[in-house]
C-alpha positions as CSV (number, residue, x, y, z in Angstrom):
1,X,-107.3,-25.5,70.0
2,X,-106.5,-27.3,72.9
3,X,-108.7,-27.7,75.9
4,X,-108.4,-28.9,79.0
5,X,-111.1,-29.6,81.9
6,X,-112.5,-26.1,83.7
7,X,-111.1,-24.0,81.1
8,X,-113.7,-20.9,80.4
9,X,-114.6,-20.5,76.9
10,X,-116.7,-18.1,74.5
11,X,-118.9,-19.6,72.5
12,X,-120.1,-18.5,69.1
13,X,-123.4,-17.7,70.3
14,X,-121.9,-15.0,72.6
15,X,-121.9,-16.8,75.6
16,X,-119.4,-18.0,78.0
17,X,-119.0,-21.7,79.0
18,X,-117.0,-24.1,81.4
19,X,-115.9,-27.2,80.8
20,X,-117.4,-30.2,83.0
21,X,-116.4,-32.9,80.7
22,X,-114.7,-34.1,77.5
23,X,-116.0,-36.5,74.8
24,X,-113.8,-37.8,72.2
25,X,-110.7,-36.2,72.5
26,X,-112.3,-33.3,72.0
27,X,-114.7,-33.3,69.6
28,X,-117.6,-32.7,72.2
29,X,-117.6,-31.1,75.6
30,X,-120.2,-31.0,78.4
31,X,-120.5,-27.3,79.4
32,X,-122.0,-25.2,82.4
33,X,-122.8,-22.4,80.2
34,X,-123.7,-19.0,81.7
35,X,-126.4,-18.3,79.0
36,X,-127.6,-14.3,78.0
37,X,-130.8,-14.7,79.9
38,X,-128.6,-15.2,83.3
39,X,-129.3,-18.9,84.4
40,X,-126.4,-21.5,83.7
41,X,-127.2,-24.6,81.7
42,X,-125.2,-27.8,81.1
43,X,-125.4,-29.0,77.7
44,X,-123.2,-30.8,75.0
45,X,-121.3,-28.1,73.1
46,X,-119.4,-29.4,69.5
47,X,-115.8,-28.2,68.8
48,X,-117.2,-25.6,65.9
49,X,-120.0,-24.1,68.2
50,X,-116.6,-22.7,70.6
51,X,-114.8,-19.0,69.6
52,X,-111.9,-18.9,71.4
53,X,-110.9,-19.9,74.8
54,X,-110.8,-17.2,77.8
């Protein structure tokens, strides 16, 4: 799947994400994620832990 900067995503885990940054071609992204308590979080996110893109 491609992905590009500021795309929206849904990750496995139910939650959705933006991308901030991108590591290895791809292989790692920096996310804003909008977690299921209601506060946003950056962390790393790995290619597998993403569902589909939005």
């Amino acid at each position: 799947m491609k992905l590009e900067m500021f795309d929206k995503v849904l990750l496995k885990t139910g939650e959705t994400a933006f991308i901030v940054d991108i590591y290895d071609e791809g292989k790692a992204y920096e996310m804003d994620i909008n977690t299921n308590t209601g506060k946003i979080v950056t962390d790393t996110v790995w290619s597998d832990q993403i569902e589909k893109k939005l």
